[in-house]
KOLKOLFI-874902 format. One record per residue (C-alpha): chain; x, y, z. Coordinates in steps of 0.25 Angstrom, whole numbers, padded with zeros to 4 digits. Layout:
BEGIN
+---+-------+-------+-------+
| c |    c1 |    c2 |    c3 |
+---+-------+-------+-------+
| A |     X |     Y |     Z |
...
+---+-------+-------+-------+
This chain:
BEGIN
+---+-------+-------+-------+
| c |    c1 |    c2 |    c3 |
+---+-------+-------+-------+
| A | -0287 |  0051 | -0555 |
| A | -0294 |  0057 | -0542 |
| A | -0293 |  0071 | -0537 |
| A | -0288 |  0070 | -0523 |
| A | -0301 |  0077 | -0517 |
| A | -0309 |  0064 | -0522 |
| A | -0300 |  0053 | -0513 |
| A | -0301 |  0053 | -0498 |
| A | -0288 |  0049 | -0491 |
| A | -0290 |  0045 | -0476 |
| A | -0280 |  0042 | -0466 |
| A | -0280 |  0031 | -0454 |
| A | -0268 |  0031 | -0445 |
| A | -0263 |  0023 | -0434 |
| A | -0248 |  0022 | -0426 |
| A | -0242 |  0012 | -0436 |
| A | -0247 |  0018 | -0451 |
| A | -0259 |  0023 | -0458 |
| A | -0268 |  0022 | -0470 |
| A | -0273 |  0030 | -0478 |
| A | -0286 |  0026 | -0488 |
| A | -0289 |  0034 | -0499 |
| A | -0306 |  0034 | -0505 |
| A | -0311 |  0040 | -0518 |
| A | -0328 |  0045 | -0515 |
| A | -0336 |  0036 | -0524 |
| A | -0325 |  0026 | -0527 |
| A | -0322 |  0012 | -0520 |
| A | -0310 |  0009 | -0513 |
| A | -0298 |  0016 | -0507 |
| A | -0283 |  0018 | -0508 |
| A | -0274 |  0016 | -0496 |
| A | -0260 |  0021 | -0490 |
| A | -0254 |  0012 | -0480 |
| A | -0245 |  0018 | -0470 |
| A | -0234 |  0013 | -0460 |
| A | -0227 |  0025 | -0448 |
| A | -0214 |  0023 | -0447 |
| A | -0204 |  0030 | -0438 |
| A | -0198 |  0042 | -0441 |
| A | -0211 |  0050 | -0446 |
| A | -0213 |  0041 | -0458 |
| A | -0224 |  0033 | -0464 |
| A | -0222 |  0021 | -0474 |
| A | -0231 |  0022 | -0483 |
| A | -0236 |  0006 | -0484 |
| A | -0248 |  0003 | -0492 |
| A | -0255 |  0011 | -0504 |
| A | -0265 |  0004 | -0510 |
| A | -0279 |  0009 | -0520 |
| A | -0291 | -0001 | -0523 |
| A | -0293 | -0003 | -0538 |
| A | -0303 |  0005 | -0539 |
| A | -0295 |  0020 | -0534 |
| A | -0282 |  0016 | -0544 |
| A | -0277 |  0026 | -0553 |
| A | -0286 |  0036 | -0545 |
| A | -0275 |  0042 | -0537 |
| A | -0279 |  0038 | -0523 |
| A | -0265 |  0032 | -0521 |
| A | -0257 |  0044 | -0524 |
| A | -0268 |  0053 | -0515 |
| A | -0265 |  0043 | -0504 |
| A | -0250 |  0045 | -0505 |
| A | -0252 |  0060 | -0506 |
| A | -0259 |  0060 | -0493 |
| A | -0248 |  0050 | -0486 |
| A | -0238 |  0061 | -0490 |
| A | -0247 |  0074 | -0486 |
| A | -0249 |  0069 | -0473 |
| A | -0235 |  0065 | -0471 |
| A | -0231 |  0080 | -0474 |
| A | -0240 |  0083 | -0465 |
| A | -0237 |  0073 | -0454 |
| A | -0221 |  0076 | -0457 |
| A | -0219 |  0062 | -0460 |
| A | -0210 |  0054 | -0472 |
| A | -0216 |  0043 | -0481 |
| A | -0210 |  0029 | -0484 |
| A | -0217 |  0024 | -0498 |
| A | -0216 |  0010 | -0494 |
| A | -0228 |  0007 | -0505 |
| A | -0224 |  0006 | -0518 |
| A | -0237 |  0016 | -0521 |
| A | -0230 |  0027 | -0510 |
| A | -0218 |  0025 | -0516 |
| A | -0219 |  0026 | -0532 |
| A | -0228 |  0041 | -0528 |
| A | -0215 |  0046 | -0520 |
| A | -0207 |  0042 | -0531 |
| A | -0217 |  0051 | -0541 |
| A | -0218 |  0064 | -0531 |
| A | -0205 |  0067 | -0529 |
| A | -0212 |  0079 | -0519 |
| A | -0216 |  0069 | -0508 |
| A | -0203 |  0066 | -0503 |
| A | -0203 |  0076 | -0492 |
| A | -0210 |  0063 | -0486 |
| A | -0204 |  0052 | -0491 |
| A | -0197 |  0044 | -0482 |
| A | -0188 |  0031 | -0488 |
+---+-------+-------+-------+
């Protein structure tokens, strides 16, 4: 598993959603966090996916970690429409002050 200071996390936004794309230095491919906004100051948390070659590494947790930093951050609640979003809520039972069903 990777330490947290070896994957970069970026963030793109626009009115409807967001992305969010995950990169390890020296390693091809990325992870990626598909986002919906929705009304009410919540996010729907769409789309994870990791290329073969980052599985196993960690990258899909660090990108649901960040999701549910910035949505402290930003006051929001998270509906874990992905499968992905939605097993890690289940397992860290101390991310549901921004859980949103």
């Amino acid at each position: 598993m990777l330490m947290a200071g070896e994957i970069t996390i970026t963030r793109s936004e626009d009115a409807s959603g967001g992305r969010y794309e995950a990169r390890v230095a020296g390693r091809d491919g990325f992870g990626e966090l598909t986002y919906s906004r929705r009304s009410g100051g919540r996010l729907s948390a769409d789309h994870t996916g990791v290329d073969d070659s980052l599985r196993g590494t960690g990258v899909g947790k660090a990108l649901v970690e960040r999701l549910v930093d910035d949505a402290r951050g930003e006051q929001l609640k998270i509906i874990p429409r992905c499968s992905f979003v939605k097993a890690l809520f289940q397992r860290h039972r101390e991310w549901s002050d921004v859980m949103d069903s």
